[in-house]
Structure formats: structure tokens, C-alpha cells
MARNUKE-652989 format. One record per residue (C-alpha): residue in three letters; x, y, z. Coordinates in steps of 0.001 Angstrom, whole numbers, padded with zeros to 6 digits, always signed. Layout:
N
ALAXYZ/...
***
This chain:
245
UNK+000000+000000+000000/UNK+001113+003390-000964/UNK+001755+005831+002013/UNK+000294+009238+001794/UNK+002921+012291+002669/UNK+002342+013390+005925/UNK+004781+017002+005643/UNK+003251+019893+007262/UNK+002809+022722+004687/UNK+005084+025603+004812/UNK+002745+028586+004556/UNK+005243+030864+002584/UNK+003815+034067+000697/UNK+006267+035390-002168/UNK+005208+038815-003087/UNK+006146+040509-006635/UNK+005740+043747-008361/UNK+005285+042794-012171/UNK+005219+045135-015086/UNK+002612+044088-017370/UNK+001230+045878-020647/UNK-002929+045950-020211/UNK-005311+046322-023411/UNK-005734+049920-022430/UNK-002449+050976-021102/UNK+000475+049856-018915/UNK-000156+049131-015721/UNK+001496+047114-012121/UNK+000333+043913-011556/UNK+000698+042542-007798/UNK+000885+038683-007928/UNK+001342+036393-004501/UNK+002614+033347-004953/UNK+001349+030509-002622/UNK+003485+028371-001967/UNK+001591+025171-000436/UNK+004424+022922+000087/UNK+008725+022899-000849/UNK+010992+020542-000665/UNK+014279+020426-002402/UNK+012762+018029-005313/UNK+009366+019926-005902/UNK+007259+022766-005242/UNK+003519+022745-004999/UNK+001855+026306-005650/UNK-001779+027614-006321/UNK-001823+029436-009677/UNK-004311+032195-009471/UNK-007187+032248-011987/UNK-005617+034878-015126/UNK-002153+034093-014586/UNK-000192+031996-017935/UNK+001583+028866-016691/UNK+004274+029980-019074/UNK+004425+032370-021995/UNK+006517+033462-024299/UNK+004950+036876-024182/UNK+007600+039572-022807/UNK+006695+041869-019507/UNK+003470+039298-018963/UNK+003447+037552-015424/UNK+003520+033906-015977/UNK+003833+030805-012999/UNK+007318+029902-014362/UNK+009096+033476-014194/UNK+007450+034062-011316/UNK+009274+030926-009575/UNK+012700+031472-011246/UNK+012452+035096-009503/UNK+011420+033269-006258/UNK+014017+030371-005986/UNK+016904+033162-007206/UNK+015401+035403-004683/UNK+017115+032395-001442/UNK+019797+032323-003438/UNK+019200+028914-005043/UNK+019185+028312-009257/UNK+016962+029397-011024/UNK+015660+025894-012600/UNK+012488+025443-012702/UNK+011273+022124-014435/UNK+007798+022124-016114/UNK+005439+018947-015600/UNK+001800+020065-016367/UNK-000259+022885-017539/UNK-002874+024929-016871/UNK-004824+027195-018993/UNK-004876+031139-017946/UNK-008259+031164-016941/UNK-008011+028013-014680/UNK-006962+028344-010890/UNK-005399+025221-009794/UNK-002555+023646-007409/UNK-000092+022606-009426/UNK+003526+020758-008917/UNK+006914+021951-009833/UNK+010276+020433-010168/UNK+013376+021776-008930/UNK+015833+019680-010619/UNK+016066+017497-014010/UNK+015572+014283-012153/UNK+012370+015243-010601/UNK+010566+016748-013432/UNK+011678+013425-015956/UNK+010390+011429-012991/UNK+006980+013148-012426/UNK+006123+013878-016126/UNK+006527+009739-016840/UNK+003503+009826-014249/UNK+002018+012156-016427/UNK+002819+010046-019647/UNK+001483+006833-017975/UNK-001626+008148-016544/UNK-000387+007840-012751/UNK-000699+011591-011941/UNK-004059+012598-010450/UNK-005621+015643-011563/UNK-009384+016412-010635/UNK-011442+019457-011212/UNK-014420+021327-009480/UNK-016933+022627-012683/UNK-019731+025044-012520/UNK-021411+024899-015429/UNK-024879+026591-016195/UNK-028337+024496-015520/UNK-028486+021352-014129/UNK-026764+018224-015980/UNK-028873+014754-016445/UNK-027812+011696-015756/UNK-026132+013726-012153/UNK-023078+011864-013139/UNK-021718+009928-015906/UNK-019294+009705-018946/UNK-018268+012300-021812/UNK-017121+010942-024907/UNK-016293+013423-027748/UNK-013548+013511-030515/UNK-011970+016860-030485/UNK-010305+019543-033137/UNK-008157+021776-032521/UNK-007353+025001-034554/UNK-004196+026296-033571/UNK-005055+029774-035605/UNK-008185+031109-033294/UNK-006790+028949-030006/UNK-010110+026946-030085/UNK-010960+023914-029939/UNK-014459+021957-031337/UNK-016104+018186-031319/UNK-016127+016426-034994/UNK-016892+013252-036476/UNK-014411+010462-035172/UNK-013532+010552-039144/UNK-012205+013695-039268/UNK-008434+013722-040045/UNK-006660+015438-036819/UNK-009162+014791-034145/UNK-008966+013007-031209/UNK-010475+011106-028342/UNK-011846+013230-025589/UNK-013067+011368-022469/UNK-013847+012928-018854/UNK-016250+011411-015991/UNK-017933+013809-013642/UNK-020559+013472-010419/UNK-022611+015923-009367/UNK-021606+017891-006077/UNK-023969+020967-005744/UNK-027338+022050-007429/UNK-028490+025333-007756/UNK-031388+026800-009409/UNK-029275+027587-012476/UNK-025977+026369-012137/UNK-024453+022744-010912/UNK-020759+022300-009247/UNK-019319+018912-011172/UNK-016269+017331-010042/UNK-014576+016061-013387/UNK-011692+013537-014059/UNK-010076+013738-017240/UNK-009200+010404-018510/UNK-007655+012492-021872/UNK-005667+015867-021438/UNK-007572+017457-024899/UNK-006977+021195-025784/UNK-009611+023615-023515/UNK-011348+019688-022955/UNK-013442+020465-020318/UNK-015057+023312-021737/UNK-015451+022508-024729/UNK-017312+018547-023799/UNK-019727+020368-021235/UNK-021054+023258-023838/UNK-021066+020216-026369/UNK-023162+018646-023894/UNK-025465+021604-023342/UNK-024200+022946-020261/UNK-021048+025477-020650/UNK-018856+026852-017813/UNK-020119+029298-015756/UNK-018273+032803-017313/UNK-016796+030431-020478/UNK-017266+033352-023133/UNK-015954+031200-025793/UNK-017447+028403-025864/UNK-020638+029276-024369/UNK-023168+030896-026066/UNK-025210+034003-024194/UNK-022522+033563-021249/UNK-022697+036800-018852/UNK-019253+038309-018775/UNK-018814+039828-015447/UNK-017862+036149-014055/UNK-014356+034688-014743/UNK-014260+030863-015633/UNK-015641+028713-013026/UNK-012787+025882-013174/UNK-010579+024800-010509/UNK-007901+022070-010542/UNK-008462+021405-006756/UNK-006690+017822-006219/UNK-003681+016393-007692/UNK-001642+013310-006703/UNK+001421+011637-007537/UNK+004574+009617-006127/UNK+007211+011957-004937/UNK+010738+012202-006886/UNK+012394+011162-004038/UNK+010825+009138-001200/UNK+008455+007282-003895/UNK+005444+007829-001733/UNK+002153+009133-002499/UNK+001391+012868-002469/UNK-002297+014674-002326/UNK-002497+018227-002695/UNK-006088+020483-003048/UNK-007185+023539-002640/UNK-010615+025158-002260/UNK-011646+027224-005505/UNK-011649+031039-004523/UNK-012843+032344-007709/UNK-016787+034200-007841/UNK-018181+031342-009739/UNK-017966+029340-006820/UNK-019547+031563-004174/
***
């Protein structure tokens, strides 16, 4: 049997003052980093909800650059290895590795469908059967960044597949806690607005969405063995974003 980590978290705050160019003008962008848990093999972090995991974009705040700055900041290198994504709109705990040997050793997790990754979903109305399989095969079009469900003959696409129970029901919205059995382009969003039922705040891919609300997504649990000791790690957070209140 696999034993669970049982290290206290080290409640570290990291604050930095980020340049950042704005649609309308250049502004300062405050970001905190929270760090959940460090070790010298890994770093578990909650990436805030607008916030790139990387980019190639210069003077925009993304998780990497932000945890170069952080680990130069106590004097240590600056590596920072790169085992899973997630998209800007998503706030999520996410894992880290601070050395080659770590990240080759948690992204073969990745590749082998060992790492855990679940999500908390509010999507508008209320979802029936309360929990169940999506199926879809997905396109992606690299031009407009967006992704859509064709016919399993069309050349390029591929095989979408998520689970989800229902948590919560509210009179017009329903929190879903999803498991993605595929890691598709924008996959989540796109299978529930297939299904009828898009993210609460999703302006792209659903249709009549209010926009005051950012994306209601959350990557609240992951799991995986650690680099080093080999034993099994389980990290969540609670979402914080307005969707969820």
C-alpha cells in the first residue's frame, strides 16, 4: 500500500511587483505566490485564476518566471522544471520540479496516466444523468486557439473522455467534479457546452454567457509519487474564484 505524505505545509507568501502591458495601457500587476508545500525536489503552488503557466509573451506575469524570480530570490538556481499545464483562466494547485531528475520522474507519471488531476466545474443548468461519462472527438485550430467536437472521421481529431458526479445544485448552475481520462486542448469546456451545459463565465465556448464572471474551473486535487521518497502525495485547494460563491 502506498503511504500518503504526511509534511506539514510551509505557509510561505512570495510577493512581486510585475510590469505588465494591459489592453488599455500599462499598468502594475501585484501577484502572490502561494506556496503550499517545498521541498528540495518539488514545489507545490496555487496558480491564481488569469495568470499563464508559461508564456513566451515579454513583460506578462507567468507561474514559471514568477518561480525562477522566487528560488533566485534564497539564493538557489533558477531551474524550474515544467510537468503540467494549466490554462490562464483556470486556478489550480499545481507541482513543480526543482531539478532534471524530478521533473523526468513526475512527467513519466504524467505520460502513464499515474498523476491525479481532478477538477471542481460550474457549469450553467443542471446536468442529467447527475453523473456519468463524456465521450467526444476533439479539433483543434491552432489559428483562433479553439478547440471543437467532430466526427471520429475527421483527419486530426482526437479522443476526448472525462467522468464527472454531481456535487452541488443550484437553481441555475451545478458544481461537477470532473476527471479527465484524456488531457484534450480547452477539454473540459469545450465537452460540457457540447453537452449543453457550458462553464459558468466560459465566453468562448458558451453561447449568451454573462461576462462579469471569470471561468468557473478549478484544478483542486492532484496526486502523484514523490521524486524522491516514492510515496504518495495529495495536494487540493478550495476554488476562490466568484463562480464558486
Amino acid at each position: 500500500m502506498e503511504k500518503v505524505c504526511q509534511k506539514s505545509f510551509q505557509n510561505m507568501q512570495f510577493s512581486l511587483t510585475k510590469k505588465m502591458y494591459f489592453s488599455k495601457g500599462y499598468g502594475i500587476l501585484l501577484v502572490m505566490l502561494e506556496i503550499i508545500f517545498e521541498d528540495k525536489s518539488i514545489i507545490i503552488c496555487k496558480k491564481p485564476a488569469g495568470v499563464p503557466t508559461q508564456t513566451p509573451k515579454t513583460g506578462i506575469s507567468d507561474m514559471v518566471s514568477l518561480l525562477k524570480s522566487y528560488r533566485v530570490s534564497k539564493g538557489e538556481p533558477p531551474y524550474l522544471g515544467l510537468v503540467h499545464r494549466l490554462d490562464q483562466p483556470v486556478e489550480g494547485v499545481m507541482v513543480f520540479a526543482k531539478t532534471k531528475e524530478s521533473a523526468a520522474f513526475l512527467s513519466k507519471q504524467m505520460q502513464n496516466g499515474q498523476f491525479e488531476k481532478y477538477y471542481y466545474a460550474m457549469i450553467q443548468g443542471s446536468i442529467q444523468p447527475a453523473s456519468g461519462t463524456l465521450e467526444d472527438y476533439l479539433l483543434r485550430n491552432g489559428k483562433t486557439n479553439v478547440s471543437s467536437v467532430v466526427s471520429p472521421e475527421t483527419s486530426g481529431a482526437k479522443l476526448a473522455r472525462l467522468t464527472y458526479e454531481t456535487v452541488t445544485s443550484y437553481p441555475d448552475r451545478t458544481l461537477l467534479r470532473v476527471k479527465l481520462d484524456t488531457g484534450r486542448h480547452h477539454q473540459i469546456r469545450v465537452q460540457l457546452a457540447h453537452a449543453g451545459h457550458p462553464l459558468v463565465g466560459d465566453k468562448k465556448y458558451g453561447e449568451n454567457t454573462p461576462g462579469y464572471l471569470p471561468l468557473g474551473l478549478c484544478s483542486y486535487h492532484i496526486g502523484f509519487l514523490h521524486p524522491e521518497t516514492k510515496e504518495k502525495c495529495v495536494y487540493e485547494i478550495k476554488p476562490s474564484g466568484p463562480a464558486f460563491r
